[in-house]
VMD Tcl script that draws the C-alpha trace (Angstrom):
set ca {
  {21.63 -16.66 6.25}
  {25.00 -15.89 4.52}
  {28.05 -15.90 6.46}
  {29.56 -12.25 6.92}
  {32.06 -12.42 4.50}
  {34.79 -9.30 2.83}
  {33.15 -8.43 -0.59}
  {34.63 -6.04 -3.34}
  {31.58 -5.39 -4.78}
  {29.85 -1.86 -4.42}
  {27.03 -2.74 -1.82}
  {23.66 -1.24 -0.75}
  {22.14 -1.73 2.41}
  {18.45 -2.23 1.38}
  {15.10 -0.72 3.95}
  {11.72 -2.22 3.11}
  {9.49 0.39 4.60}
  {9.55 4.01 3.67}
  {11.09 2.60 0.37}
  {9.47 0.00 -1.71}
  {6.01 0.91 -0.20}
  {4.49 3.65 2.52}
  {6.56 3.53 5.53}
  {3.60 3.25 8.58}
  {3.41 -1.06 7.70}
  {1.98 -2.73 11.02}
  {0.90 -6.87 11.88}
  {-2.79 -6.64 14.00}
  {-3.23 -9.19 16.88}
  {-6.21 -10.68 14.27}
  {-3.68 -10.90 11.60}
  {0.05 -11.23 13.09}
  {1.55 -13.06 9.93}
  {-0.44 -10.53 7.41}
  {1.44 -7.21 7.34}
  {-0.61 -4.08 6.36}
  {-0.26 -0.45 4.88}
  {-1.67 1.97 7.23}
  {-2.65 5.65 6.72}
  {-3.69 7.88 9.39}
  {-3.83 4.96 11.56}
  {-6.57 2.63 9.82}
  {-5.31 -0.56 8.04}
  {-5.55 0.06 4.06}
  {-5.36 -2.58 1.42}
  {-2.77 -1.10 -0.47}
  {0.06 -2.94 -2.52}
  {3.02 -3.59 -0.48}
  {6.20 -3.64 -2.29}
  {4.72 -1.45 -5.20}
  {8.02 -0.01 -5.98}
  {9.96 -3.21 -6.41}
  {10.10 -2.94 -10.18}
  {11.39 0.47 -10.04}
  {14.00 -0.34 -7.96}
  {15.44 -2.65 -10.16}
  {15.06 -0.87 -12.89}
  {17.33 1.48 -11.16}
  {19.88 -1.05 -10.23}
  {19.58 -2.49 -14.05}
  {22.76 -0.80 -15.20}
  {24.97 -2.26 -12.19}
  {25.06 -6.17 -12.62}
  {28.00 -5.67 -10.20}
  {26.23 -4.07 -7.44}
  {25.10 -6.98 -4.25}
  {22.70 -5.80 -1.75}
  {22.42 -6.20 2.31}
  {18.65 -6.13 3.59}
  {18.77 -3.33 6.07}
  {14.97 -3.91 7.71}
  {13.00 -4.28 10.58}
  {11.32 -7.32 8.06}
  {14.19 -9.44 8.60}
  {13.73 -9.05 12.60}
  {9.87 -9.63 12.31}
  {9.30 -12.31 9.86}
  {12.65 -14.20 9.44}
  {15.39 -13.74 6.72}
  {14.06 -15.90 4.27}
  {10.67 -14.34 4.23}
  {12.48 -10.84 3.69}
  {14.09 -11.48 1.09}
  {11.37 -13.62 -1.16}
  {9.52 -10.60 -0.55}
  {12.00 -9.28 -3.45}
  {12.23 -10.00 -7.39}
  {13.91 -12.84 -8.25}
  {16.20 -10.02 -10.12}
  {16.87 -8.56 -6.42}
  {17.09 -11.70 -4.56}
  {20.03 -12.71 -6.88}
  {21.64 -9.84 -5.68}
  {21.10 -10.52 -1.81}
  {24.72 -11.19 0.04}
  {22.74 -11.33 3.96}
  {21.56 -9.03 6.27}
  {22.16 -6.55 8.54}
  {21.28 -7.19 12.42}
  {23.40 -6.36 14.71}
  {21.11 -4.78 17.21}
  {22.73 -0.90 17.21}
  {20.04 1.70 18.95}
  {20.60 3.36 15.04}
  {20.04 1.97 11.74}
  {23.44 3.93 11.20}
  {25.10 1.71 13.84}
  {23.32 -1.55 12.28}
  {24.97 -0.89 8.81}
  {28.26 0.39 9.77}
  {28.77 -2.67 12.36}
  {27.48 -4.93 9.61}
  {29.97 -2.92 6.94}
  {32.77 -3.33 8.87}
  {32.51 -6.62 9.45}
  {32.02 -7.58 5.92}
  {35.14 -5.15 5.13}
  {33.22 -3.06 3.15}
  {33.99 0.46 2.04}
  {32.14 1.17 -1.34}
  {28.37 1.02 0.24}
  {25.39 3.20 -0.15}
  {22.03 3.11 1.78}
  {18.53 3.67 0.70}
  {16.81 3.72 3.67}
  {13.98 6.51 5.24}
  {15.72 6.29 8.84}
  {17.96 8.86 9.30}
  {18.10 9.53 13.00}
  {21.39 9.25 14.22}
  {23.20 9.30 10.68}
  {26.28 11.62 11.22}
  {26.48 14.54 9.32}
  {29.73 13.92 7.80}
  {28.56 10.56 6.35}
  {25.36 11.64 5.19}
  {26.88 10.84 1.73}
  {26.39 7.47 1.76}
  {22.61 7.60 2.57}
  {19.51 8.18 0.25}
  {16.57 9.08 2.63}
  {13.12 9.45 1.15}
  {11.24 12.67 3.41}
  {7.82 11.82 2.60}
  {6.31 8.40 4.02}
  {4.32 7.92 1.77}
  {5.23 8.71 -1.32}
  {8.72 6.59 -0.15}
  {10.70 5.53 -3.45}
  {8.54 8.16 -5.95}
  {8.87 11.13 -3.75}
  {10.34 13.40 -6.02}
  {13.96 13.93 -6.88}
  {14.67 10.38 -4.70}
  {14.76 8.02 -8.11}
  {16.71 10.91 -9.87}
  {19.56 11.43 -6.31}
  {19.95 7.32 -6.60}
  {20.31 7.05 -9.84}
  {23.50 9.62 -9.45}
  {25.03 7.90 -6.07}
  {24.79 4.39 -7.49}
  {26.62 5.47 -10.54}
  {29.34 7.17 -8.53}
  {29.26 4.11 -6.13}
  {29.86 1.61 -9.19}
  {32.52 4.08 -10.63}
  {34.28 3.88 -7.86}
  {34.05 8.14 -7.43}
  {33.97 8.93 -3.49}
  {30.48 9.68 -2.89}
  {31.59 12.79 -0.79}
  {32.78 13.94 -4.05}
  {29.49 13.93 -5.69}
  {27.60 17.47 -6.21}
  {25.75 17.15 -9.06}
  {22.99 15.32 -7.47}
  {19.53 16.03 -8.24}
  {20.42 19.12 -10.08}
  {17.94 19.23 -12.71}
  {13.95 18.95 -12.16}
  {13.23 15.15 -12.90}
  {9.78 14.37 -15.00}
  {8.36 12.80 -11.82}
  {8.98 16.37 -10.15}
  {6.59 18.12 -12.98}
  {3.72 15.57 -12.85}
  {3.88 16.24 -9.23}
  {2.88 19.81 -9.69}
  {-0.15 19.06 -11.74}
  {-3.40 18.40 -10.83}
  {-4.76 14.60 -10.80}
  {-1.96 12.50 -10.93}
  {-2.05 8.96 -11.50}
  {0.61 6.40 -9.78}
  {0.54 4.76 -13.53}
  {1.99 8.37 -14.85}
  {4.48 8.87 -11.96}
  {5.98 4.98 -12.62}
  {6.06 5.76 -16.18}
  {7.65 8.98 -15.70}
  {10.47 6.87 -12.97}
  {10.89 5.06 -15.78}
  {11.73 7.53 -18.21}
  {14.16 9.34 -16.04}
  {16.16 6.36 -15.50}
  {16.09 5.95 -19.16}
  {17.18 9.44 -18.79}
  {20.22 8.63 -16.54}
  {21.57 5.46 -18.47}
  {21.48 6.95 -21.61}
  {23.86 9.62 -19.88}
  {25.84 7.06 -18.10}
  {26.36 5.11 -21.84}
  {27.82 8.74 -23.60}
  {29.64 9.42 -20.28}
  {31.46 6.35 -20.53}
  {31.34 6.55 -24.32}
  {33.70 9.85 -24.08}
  {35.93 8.73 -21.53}
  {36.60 6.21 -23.34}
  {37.69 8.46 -26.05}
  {40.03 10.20 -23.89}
}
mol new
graphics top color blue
foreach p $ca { graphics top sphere $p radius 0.5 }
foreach p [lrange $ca 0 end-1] q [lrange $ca 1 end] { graphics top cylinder $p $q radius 0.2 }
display resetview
């Protein structure tokens, strides 16, 4: 594993479950090495990972941007296993991992943050107990378990904090997130949805939020 080392770069602290697939993922004695989905307590054979894609999509814009797993995986199944879990696009972003053993995720990432000197870092990451109010900023939480990284409005609030993260802009400083009703939010409220519509919709609201990023940056650069 990487040695703990100061980086400049803007960082996020990455969470496997509750993020890139349904957050209940469980070994059986019969199959220890074979993690599983599980809803309502049965064993499903649903795609782990499924959100990978979408993910980097997100991070697309931010070649700058290095990543800290933040996940129970590294603990269960080894560091190396973790992270070729990820696309090869991710994995090139992968600085190490976070695992100090805090009783909070909170205390696992600050620890680890402090140690690598960070202080531009965000984390996406469906454990919130413990998180202190006042730095709530710096975390993205999915609510729903399921639903994880396409819960609605969660693609739309990253998309804002990583471009205020790579900007540089204090992420306490950042109101405007989430404001508008995202196309994944108006599928949602329609009958029958397919997953294929909701990643096609992700898709088109990060298309969304870099073609604002581009004319952002195109007038500021003008003034």
């Amino acid at each position: 594993m990487p040695t703990h080392l100061a980086v400049m770069n803007p960082v996020l602290y990455l969470d496997f479950d509750g993020i890139l697939h349904p957050a209940d993922v469980r070994v059986t004695p019969e199959e220890p090495l074979h993690p599983r989905v599980f809803v309502r307590g049965k064993p499903t054979d649903e795609p782990l990972f499924r959100y990978v894609s979408l993910l980097e999509l997100l991070l697309y814009p931010y070649p700058e941007l290095r990543i800290v797993l933040a996940t129970s995986w590294v603990r269960a199944f080894g560091y190396e296993n973790a992270l070729m879990r990820l696309s090869p696009a991710l994995q090139k972003r992968v600085i190490g991992a976070a695992t100090f053993p805090a009783p909070t995720r909170f205390g696992t990432i600050s620890f680890d943050a402090e140690e690598r000197g960070l202080t531009n870092w965000l984390s996406l990451d469906d454990d919130h107990v413990g998180w202190p109010e006042e730095r709530l900023h710096q975390l993205v939480a999915p609510t729903n378990p399921y639903l994880a990284l396409v819960e609605p409005g969660v693609a739309a609030t990253l998309a804002t904090m990583l471009e205020a993260l790579c900007a540089g802009v204090p992420l306490d400083a950042v109101t405007n997130v989430a404001r508008s009703t995202s196309t994944v939010a108006r599928l949602f409220a329609l009958p029958n949805v397919t997953e294929a519509e909701v990643l096609r919709a992700l898709e088109e609201d990060a298309r969304v939020v870099e073609i604002l990023r581009q004319a952002r940056a195109r007038r500021d650069n003008v003034i």
